[in-house]
N, C-alpha and C positions, 0 to 999 in steps of 0.2 A: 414502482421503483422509487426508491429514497433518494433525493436532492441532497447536494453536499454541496459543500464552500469549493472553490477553485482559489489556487496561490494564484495568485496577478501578476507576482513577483517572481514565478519562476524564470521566466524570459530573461530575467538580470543575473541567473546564478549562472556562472560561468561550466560547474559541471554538465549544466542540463544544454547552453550550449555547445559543449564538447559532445552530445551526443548524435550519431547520425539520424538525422527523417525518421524512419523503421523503429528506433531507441523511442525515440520520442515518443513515439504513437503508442509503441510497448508499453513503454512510463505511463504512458495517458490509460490503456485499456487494463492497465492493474491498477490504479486508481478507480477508474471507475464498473470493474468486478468487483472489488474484494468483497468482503462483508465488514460488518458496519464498523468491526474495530480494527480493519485494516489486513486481515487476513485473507491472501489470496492461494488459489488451490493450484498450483503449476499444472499448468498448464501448454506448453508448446506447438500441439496442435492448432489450439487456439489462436492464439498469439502468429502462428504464420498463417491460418484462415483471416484475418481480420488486416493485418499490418504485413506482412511478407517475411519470407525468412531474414531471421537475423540468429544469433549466438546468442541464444536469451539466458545460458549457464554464464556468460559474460556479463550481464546486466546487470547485477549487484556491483560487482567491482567499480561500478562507472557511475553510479547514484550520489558519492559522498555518501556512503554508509547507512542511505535510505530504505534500505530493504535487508534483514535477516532472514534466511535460510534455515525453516523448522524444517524439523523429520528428513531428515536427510531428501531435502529438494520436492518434497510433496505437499510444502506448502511456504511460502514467502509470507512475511510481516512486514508491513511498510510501518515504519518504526514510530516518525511523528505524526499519524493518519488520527488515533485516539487526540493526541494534544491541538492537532490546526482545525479537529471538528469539534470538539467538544470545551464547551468548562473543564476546569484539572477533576479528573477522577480521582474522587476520595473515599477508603470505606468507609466516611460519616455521613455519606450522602442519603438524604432522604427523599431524591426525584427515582421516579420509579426507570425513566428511560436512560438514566447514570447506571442505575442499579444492574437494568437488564445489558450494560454496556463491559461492566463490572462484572459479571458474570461469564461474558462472553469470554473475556481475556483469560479468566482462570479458566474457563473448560482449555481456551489452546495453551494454557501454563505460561501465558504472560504478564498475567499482574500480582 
């Protein structure tokens, strides 16, 4: 399993305060699901096996804009997961693990 960065700084943002225990943890276990550019496969099941029930169809509205709703709810985008892990993706890139990052986003029609 791939190693990612953690924000420090979420603790300071007042949305993620506003969010209840359950939220948090949600927040936490689609972070660290998605795939490598931030694409998470909705899941709910999930999400009340690991963390407990919550309104996870609410959990967008509560992020400060952190997560886009592809295909109609069968798959969430955590928006800046590509910008806080990576160098800016460019397509002049000539690293191969950009390239393969850059790829991923257009198969889900995000870059």
């Amino acid at each position: 399993m791939p190693k990612r960065f953690t924000d420090t700084d979420i603790w300071l943002r007042p949305w993620y305060r506003s969010l209840s225990p359950a939220e948090r943890e949600a927040w936490r276990y689609i972070l660290d699901t998605c795939d490598a550019v931030g694409v998470w496969i909705y899941d709910p099941a999930g999400v009340a096996f690991m963390v407990g029930e919550i309104d996870l169809d609410s959990l967008p509205s509560k992020v400060n804009g952190n997560i886009e709703v592809l295909e109609e709810k069968k798959k969430w985008w955590v928006v800046d997961f590509c910008g806080f892990q990576y160098p800016p993706l460019t397509s002049s890139t000539t690293s191969k693990p950009l390239l393969s990052y850059i790829s991923m986003l257009k198969k889900h029609g995000l870059w």
